[in-house]
C-alpha positions, 0 to 999 in steps of 0.5 A: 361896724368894722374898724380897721387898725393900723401898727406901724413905726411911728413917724411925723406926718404918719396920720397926714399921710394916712389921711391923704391916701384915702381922701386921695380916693374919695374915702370920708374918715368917721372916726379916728383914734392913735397913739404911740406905743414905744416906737410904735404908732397904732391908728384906728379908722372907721370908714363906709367902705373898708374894703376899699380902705384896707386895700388902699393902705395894704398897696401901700406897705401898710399892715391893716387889721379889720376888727369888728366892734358893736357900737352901744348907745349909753346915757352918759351918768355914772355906773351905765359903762359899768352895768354893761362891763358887768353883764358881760363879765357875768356871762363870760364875755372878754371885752378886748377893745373899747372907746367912745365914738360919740357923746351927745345929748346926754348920751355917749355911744361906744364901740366893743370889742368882745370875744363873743360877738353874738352872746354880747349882741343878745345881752346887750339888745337894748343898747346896740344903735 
C-alpha cells in the first residue's frame, strides 16, 4: 500500500482544499490523517490511484511524498502491537511510521512504515492483510 504525505504551511481550509482538488478529479480519499506541527501541517492520503494524485497536487504547488507502508491485520487485546514491535526490533528492523487504518471486530489493521520492507513482510506473513 502506498500513502502519499503532504507538508505544508498550515492554513484554514488546508484539508478542504486538498479534498476538493482530488474529488475535482473523481479520486475517493480511503484514508485520511493531519496534523500541525508548528507552523506546519503534514496530511496523509491513502487513494486507489496515487499516481494520479501525486500529480494532481504536485500541479498545484503542493510537496507530495509517496511512501510505502504494509498494512497488518492485529486482534485488537493488549500486547498484540507489542509482540510485532518486538519481532521486528529483535531483527533489526526500524519502524519509521504507523497508525491504525481500521479497528472492526475485534481487530485493528495497521499500516507500517519500516526500513526494510522485505525482512519485516517475511516475519511479518501471517499478519499482512
Amino acid at each position: 500500500m502506498k500513502q502519499l504525505v503532504v507538508v505544508c504551511d498550515d492554513r484554514v481550509g488546508l484539508l478542504a482544499e486538498i479534498s476538493e482538488m482530488l474529488a475535482t478529479k473523481g479520486i475517493n480519499i480511503e484514508n485520511c490523517s493531519a496534523e500541525v506541527i508548528g507552523p506546519k501541517a503534514v496530511v496523509r492520503l491513502v487513494v486507489k490511484d496515487e499516481t494520479e494524485a501525486k500529480k494532481i497536487l504536485e500541479t498545484n504547488s503542493f510537496n507530495v511524498v509517496s511512501m510505502e507502508f504494509l498494512s497488518v491485520k492485529l486482534e485488537d487485546k493488549p500486547g498484540q502491537l507489542s509482540k510485532i514491535a518486538r519481532l521486528l526490533a529483535d531483527n533489526g528492523i526500524q519502524i519509521e511510521n504507523i497508525h491504525m487504518m481500521v479497528r472492526e471486530r475485534g481487530r485493528g489493521v495497521y499500516a507500517l512504515k519500516v526500513d526494510d520492507k522485505e525482512k519485516a513482510r517475511e516475519l511479518l506473513k501471517d499478519y499482512l492483510v
